[in-house]
N, C-alpha and C positions, 0 to 999 in steps of 0.2 A: 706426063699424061698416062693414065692405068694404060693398062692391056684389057682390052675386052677377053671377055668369059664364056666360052663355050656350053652352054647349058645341051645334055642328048637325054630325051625322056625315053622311057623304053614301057609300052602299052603292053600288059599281059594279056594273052589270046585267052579266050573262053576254053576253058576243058570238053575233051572232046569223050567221045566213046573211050576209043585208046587207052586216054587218060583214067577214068574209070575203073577200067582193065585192070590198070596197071595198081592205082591203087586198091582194088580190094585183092590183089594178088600178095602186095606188099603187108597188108594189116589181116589178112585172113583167118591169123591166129587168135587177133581178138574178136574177130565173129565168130570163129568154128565153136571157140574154148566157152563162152557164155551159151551158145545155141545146144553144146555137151553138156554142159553143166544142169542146163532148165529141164532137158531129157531124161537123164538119170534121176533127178529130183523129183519129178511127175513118176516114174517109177516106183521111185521109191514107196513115195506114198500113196499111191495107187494100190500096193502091195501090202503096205500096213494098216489101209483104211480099212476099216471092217464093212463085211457086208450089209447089205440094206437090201430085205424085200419085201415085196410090192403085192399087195394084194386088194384084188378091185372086185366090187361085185356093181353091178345094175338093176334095181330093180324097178318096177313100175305098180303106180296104187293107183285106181279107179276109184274115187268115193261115187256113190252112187248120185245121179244127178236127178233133179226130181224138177218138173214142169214150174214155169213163171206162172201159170195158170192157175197151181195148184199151192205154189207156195212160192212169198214175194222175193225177190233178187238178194236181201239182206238174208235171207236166211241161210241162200246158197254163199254167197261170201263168209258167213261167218266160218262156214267150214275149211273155202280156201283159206280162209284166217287162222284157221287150227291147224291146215295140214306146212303152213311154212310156220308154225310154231313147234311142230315136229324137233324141228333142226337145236332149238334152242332148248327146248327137255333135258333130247338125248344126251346133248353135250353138256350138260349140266356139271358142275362140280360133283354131287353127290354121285350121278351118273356113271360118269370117269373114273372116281375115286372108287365105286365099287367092282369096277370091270378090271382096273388096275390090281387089288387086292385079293380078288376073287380067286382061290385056290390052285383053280386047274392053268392060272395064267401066270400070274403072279410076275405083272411087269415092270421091268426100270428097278431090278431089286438092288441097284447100286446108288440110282438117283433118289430112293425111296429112305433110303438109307443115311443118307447124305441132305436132302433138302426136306424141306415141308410139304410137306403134299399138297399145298393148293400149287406152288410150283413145280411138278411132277404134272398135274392135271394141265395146268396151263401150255407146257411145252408139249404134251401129247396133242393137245385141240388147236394149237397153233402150227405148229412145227410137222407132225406123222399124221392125222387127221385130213383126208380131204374129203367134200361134202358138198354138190351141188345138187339143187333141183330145180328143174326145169320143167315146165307145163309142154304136153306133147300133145299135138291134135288138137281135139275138141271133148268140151266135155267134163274140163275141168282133172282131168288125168295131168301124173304127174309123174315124171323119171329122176329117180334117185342113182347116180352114181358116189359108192363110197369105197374111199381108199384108204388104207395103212399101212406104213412103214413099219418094218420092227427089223432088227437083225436075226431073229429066229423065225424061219418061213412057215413054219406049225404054227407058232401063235399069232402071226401076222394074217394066216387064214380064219384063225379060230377067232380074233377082235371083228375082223370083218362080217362073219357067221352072230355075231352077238348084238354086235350094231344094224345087220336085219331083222332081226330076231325085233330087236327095241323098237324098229319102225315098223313092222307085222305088228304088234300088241297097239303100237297108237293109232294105228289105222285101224283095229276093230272098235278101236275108241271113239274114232270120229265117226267110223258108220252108225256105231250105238247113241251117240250124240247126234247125228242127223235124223234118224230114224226118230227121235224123242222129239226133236222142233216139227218134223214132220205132223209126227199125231196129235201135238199137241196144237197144231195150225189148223188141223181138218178138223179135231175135235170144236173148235173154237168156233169156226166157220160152218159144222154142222147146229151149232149150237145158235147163232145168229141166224141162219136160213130157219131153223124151227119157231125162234120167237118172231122172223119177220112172218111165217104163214099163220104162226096163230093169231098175230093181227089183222092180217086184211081177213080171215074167218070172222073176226068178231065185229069188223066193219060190214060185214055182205049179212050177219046177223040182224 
């Protein structure tokens, strides 16, 4: 007849704090030595990054707003229609490409050198370009916040300065374009008020 057989199972306790302890005491080196490593790294390159500044301006354009009374809703739209078509002008290829080449700037003379210049224009208006406008108040009024990056703080101020400049000249455009739907709406309207009096004249005749 066999002998019977002792079976002794032996249950592992759960790790406790202690335990923990103990091993990050024992493997410390391979946390200290990667956690050194990413330190120095970020340094490094931090150090050889080149700089990047920032230059932002604000500004705000009023088009003139003119009475529903005096001239219909589409005419006032079509202006706000002009003034967020602004954004799409200035940033235009031709635009860019001549703010880019223009003498006193003369930007990305590496990438200019190197790629095509629709790609040079593309990564400016993508990438260093930022350009929101927002409607503030009432009234039809509009805040323009614009930024550019560049690594030389002089011309990064000076693209900033040019890109107002470009939104000053389209905004005397839209007032000059408003002003012309204007007169040519009262003109129109003075013109139907005259031929409706000369008629009831010629009825009371």
């Amino acid at each position: 007849m066999a002998a019977a057989q002792n079976f002794i199972s032996v249950t592992r306790r759960p790790p406790d704090v202690e335990d923990y302890i103990d091993m990050l005491r024992r493997y410390r080196s391979w946390l200290i030595g990667p956690m050194f490593l990413g330190l120095v790294a970020a340094v490094v390159v931090a150090f050889l990054w080149p700089d990047t500044y920032v230059s932002t301006a604000v500004m705000r354009i009023t088009p003139p707003t003119i009475s529903d009374r005096l001239v219909p809703t589409i005419a006032n739209m079509q202006i706000q229609q002009r003034l967020q078509q602004m954004q799409q002008e200035i940033l235009s290829r031709d635009s860019l490409s001549a703010l880019i080449k223009k003498p006193t700037l003369l930007l990305y003379p590496k990438e200019v050198a190197r790629y095509p210049m629709e790609d040079v224009v593309q990564d400016m208006r993508n990438k260093y370009i930022r350009l929101q406008a927002t409607e503030v108040g009432r009234g039809g009024a509009y805040a323009f916040t614009i930024s550019f990056s560049y690594p030389d703080r002089f011309k990064a101020q000076a693209v900033v300065r040019e890109l107002v400049t470009m939104f000053t000249d389209q905004n005397i455009r839209v007032q000059h374009d408003n002003a012309i739907i204007t007169s040519e709406f009262i003109g129109d309207e003075m013109k139907q008020a005259k031929e409706r009096m000369d008629t009831l004249e010629q009825g009371v005749m």
